[in-house]
PDB file of N, CA, C and O in Angstrom:
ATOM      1  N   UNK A   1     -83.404 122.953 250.178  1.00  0.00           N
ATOM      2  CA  UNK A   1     -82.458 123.618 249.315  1.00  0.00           C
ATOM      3  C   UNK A   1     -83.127 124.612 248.382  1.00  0.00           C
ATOM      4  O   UNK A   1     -82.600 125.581 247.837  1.00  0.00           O
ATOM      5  N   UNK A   2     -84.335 124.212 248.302  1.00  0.00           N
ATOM      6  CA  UNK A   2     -85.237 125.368 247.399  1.00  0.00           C
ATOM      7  C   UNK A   2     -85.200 127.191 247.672  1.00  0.00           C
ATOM      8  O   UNK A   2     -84.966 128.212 247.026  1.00  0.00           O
ATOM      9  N   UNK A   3     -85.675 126.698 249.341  1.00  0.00           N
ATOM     10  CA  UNK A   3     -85.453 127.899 249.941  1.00  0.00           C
ATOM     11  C   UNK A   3     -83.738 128.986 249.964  1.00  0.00           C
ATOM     12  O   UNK A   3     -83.631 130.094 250.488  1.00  0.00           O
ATOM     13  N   UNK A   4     -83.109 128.550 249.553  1.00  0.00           N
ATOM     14  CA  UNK A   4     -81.796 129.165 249.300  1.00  0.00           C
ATOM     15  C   UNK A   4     -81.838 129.721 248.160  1.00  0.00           C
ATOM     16  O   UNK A   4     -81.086 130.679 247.979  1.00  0.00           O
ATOM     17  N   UNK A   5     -82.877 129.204 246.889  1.00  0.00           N
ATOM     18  CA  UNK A   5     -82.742 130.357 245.637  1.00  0.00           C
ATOM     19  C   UNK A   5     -83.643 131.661 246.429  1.00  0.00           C
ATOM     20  O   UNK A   5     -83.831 132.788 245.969  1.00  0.00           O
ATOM     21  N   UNK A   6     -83.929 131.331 247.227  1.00  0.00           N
ATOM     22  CA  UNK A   6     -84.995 132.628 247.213  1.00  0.00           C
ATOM     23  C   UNK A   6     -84.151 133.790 248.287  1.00  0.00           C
ATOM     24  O   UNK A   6     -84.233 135.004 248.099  1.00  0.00           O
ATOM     25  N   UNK A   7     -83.436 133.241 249.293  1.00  0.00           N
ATOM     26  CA  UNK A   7     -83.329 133.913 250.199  1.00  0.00           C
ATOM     27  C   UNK A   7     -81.497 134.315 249.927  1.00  0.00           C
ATOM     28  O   UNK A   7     -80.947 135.253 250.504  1.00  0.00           O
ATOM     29  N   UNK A   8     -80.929 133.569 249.144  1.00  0.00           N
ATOM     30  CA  UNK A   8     -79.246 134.084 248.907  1.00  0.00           C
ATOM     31  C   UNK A   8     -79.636 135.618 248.000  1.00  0.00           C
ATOM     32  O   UNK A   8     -79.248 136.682 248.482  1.00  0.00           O
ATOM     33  N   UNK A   9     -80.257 135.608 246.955  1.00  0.00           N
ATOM     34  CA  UNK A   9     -80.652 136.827 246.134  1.00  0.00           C
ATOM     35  C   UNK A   9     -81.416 137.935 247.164  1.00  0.00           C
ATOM     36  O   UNK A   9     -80.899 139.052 247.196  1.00  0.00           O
ATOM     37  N   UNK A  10     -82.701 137.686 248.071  1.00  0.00           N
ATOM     38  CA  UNK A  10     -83.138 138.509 249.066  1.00  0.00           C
ATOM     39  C   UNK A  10     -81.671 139.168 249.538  1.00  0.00           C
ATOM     40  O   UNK A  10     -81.386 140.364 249.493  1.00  0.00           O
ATOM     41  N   UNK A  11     -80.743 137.981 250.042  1.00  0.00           N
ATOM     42  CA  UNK A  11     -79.993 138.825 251.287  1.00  0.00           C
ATOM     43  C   UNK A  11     -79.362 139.136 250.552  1.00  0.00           C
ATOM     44  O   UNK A  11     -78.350 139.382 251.208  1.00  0.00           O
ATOM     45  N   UNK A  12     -78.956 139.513 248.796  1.00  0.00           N
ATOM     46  CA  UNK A  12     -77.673 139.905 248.479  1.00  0.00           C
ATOM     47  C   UNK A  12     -78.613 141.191 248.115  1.00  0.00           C
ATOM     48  O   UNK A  12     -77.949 142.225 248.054  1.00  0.00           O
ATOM     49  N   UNK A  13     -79.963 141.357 247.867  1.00  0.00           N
ATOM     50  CA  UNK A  13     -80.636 142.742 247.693  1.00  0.00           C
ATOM     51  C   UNK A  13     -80.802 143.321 248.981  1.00  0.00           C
ATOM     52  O   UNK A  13     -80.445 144.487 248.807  1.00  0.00           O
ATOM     53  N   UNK A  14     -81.045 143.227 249.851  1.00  0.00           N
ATOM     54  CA  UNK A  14     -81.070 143.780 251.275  1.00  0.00           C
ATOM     55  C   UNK A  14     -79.552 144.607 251.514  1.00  0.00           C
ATOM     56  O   UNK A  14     -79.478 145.813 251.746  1.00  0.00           O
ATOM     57  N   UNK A  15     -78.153 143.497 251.382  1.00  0.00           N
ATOM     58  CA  UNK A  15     -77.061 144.142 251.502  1.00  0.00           C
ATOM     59  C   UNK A  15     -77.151 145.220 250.654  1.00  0.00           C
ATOM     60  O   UNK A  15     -77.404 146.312 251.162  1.00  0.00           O
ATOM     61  N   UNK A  16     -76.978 145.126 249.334  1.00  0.00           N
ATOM     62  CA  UNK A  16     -76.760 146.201 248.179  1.00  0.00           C
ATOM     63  C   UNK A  16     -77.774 147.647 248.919  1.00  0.00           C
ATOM     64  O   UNK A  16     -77.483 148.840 248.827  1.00  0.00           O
ATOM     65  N   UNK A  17     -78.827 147.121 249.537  1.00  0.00           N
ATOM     66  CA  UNK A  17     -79.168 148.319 249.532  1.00  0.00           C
ATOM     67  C   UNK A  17     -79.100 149.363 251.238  1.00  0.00           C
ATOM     68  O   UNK A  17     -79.589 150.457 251.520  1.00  0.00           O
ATOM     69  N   UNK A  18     -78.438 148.588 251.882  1.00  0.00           N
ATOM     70  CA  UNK A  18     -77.818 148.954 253.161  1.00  0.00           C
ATOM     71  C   UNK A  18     -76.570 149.810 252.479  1.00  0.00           C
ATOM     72  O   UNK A  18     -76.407 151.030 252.489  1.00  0.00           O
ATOM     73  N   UNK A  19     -75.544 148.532 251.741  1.00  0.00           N
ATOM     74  CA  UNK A  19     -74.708 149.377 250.996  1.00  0.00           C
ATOM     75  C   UNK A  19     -74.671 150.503 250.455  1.00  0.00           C
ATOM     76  O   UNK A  19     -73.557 151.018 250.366  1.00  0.00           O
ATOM     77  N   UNK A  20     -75.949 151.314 249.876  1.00  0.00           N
ATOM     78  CA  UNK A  20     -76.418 151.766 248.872  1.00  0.00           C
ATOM     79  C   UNK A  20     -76.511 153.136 250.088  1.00  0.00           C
ATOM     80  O   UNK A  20     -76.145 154.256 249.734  1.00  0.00           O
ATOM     81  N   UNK A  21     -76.936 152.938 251.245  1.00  0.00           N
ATOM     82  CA  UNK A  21     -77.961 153.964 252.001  1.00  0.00           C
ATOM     83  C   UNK A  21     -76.272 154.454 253.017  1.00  0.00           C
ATOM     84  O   UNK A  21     -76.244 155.363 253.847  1.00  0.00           O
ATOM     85  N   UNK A  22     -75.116 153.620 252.658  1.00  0.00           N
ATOM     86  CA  UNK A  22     -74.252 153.880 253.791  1.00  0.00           C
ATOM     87  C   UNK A  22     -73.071 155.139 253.045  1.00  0.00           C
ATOM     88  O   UNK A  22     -72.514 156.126 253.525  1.00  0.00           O
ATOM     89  N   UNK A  23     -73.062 154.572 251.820  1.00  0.00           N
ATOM     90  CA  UNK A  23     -72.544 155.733 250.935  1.00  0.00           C
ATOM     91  C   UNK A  23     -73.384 156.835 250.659  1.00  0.00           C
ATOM     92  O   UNK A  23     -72.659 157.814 250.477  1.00  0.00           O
ATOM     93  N   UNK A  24     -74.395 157.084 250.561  1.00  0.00           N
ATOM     94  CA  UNK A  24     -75.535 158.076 250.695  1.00  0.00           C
ATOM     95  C   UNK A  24     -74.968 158.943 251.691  1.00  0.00           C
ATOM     96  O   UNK A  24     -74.533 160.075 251.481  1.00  0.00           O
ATOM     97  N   UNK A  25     -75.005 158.323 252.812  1.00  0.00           N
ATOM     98  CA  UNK A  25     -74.676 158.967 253.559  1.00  0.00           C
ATOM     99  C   UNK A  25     -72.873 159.536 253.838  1.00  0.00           C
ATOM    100  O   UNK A  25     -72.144 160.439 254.250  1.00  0.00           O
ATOM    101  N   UNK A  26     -72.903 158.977 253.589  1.00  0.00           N
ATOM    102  CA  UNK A  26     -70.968 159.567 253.215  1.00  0.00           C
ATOM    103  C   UNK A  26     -71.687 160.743 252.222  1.00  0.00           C
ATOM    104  O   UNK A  26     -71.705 161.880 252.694  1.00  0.00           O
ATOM    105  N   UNK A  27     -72.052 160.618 251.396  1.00  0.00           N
ATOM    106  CA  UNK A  27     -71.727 161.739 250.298  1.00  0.00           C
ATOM    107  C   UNK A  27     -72.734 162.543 250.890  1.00  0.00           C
ATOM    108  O   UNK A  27     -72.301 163.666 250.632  1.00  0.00           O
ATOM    109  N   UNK A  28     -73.955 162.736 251.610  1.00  0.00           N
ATOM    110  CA  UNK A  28     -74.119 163.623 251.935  1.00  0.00           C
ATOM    111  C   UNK A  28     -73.724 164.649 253.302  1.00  0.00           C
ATOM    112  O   UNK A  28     -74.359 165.598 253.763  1.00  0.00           O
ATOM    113  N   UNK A  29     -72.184 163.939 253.810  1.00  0.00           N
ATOM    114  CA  UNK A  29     -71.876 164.618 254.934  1.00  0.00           C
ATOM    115  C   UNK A  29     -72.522 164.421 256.163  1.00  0.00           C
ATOM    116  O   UNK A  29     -72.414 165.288 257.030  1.00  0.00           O
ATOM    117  N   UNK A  30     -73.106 163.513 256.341  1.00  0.00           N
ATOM    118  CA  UNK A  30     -73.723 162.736 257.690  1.00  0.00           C
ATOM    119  C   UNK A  30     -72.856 162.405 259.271  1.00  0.00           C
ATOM    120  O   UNK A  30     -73.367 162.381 260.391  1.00  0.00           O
ATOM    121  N   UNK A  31     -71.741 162.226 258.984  1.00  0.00           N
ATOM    122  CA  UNK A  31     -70.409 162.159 259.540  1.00  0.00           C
ATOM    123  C   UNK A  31     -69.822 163.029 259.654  1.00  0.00           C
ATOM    124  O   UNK A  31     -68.905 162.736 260.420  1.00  0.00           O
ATOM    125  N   UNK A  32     -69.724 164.381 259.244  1.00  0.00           N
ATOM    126  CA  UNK A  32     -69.117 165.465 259.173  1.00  0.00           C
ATOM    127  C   UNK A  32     -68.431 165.948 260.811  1.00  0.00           C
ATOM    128  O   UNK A  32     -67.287 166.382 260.948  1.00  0.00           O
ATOM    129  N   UNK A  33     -69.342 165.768 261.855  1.00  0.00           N
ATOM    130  CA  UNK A  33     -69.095 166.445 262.982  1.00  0.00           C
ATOM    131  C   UNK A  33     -68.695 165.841 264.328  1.00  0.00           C
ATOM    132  O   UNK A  33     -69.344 166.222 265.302  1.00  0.00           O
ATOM    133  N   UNK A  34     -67.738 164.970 264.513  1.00  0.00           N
ATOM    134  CA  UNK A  34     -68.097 163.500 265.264  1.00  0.00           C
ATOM    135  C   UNK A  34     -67.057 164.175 266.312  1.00  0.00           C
ATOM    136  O   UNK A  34     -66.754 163.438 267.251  1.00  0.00           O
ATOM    137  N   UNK A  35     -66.406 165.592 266.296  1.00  0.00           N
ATOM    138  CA  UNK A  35     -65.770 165.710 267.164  1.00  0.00           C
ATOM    139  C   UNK A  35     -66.717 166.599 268.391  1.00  0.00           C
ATOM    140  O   UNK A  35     -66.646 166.665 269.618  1.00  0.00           O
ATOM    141  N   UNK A  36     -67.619 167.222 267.345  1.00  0.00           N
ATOM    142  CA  UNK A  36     -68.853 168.176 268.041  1.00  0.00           C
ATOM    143  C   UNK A  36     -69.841 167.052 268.693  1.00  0.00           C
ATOM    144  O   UNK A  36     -70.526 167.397 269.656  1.00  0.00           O
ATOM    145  N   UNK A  37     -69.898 166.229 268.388  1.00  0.00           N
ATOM    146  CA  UNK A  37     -70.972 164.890 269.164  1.00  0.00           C
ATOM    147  C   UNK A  37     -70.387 164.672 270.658  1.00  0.00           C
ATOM    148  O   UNK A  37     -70.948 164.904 271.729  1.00  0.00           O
ATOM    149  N   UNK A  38     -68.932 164.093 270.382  1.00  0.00           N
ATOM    150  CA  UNK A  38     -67.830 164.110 271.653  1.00  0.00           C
ATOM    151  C   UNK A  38     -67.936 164.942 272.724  1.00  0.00           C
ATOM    152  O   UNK A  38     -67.856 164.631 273.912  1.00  0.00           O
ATOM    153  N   UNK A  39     -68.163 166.269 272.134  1.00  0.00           N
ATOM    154  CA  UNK A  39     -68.286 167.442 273.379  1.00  0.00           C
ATOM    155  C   UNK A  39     -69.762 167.835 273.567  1.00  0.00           C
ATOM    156  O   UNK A  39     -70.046 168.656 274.440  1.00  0.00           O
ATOM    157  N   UNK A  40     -70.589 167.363 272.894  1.00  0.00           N
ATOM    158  CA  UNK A  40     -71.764 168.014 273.258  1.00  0.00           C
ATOM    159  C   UNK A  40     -72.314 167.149 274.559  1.00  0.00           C
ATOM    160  O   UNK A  40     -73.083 167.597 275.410  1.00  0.00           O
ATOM    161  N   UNK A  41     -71.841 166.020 274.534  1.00  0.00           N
ATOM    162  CA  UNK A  41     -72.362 164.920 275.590  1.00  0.00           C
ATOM    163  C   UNK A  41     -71.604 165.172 276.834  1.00  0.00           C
ATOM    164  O   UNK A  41     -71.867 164.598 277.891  1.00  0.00           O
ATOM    165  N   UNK A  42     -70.242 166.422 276.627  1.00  0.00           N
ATOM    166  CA  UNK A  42     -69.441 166.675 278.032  1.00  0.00           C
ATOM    167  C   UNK A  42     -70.237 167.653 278.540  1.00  0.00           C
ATOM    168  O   UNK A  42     -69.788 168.129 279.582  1.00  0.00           O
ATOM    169  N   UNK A  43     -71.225 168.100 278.178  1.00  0.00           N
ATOM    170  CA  UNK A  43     -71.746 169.755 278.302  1.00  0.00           C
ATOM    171  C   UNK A  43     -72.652 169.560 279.021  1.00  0.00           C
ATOM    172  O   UNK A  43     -73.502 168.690 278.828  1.00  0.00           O
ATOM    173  N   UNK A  44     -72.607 170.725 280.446  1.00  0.00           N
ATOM    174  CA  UNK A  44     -73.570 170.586 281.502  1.00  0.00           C
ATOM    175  C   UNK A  44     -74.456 171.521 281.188  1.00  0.00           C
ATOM    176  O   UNK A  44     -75.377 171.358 281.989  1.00  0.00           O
ATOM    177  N   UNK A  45     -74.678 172.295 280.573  1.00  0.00           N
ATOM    178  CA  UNK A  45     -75.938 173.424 280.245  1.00  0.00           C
ATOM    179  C   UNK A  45     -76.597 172.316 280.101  1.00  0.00           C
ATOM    180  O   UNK A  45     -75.611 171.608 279.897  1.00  0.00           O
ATOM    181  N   UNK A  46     -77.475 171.592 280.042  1.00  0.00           N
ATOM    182  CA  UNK A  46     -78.486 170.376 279.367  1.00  0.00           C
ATOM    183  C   UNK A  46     -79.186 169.633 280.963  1.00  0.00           C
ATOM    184  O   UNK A  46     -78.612 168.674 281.478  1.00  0.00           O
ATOM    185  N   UNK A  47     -80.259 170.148 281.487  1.00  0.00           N
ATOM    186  CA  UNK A  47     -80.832 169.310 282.197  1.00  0.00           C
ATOM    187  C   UNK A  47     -81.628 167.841 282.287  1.00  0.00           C
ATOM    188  O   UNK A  47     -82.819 168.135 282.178  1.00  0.00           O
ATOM    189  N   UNK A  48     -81.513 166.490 282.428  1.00  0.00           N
ATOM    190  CA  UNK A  48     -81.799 165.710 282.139  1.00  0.00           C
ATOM    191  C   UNK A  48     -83.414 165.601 283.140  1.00  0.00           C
ATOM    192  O   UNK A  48     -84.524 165.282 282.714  1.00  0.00           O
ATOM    193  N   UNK A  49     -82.997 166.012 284.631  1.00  0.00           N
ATOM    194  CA  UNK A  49     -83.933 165.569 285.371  1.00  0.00           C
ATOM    195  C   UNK A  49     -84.944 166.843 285.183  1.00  0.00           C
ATOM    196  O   UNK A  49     -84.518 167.941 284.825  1.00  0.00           O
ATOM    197  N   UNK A  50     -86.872 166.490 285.571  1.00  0.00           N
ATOM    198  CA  UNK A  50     -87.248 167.435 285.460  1.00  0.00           C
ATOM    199  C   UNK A  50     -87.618 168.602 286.307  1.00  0.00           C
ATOM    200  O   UNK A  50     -87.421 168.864 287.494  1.00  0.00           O
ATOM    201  N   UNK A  51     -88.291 169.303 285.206  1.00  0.00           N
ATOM    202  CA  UNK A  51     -88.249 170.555 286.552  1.00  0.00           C
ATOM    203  C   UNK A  51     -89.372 170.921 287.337  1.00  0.00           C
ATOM    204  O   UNK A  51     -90.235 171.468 286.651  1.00  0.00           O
ATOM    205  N   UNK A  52     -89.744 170.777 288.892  1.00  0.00           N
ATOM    206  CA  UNK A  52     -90.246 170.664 289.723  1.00  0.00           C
ATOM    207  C   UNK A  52     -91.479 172.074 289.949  1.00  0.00           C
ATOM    208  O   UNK A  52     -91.161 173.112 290.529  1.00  0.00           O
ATOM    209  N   UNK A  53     -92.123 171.959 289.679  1.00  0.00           N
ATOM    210  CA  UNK A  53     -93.284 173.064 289.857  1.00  0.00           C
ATOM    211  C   UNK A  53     -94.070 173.345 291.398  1.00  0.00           C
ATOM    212  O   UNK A  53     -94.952 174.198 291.495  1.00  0.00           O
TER     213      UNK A  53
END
């Protein structure tokens, strides 16, 4: 039971700061383009395999 003072406070600082890094990112517009992600992955200009010399 000892081990629970140590590790309930760890995991409530770990969350806070996931929390912390997820609004970050909201406010800096990280999400902004999710319809341009959608189509960039339909787009055949983009060769995956390589190119043969």
């Amino acid at each position: 039971m000892d081990v629970l003072t140590y590790l309930i406070p760890i995991s409530l600082v770990l969350g806070g700061i996931g929390l912390a890094a997820f609004f970050w990112a909201l406010k800096t517009r990280q999400f902004e383009d999710p319809d341009g992600d959608a189509q960039r992955i339909l787009r055949t200009d983009y060769d995956d395999e390589p190119k043969e010399d």
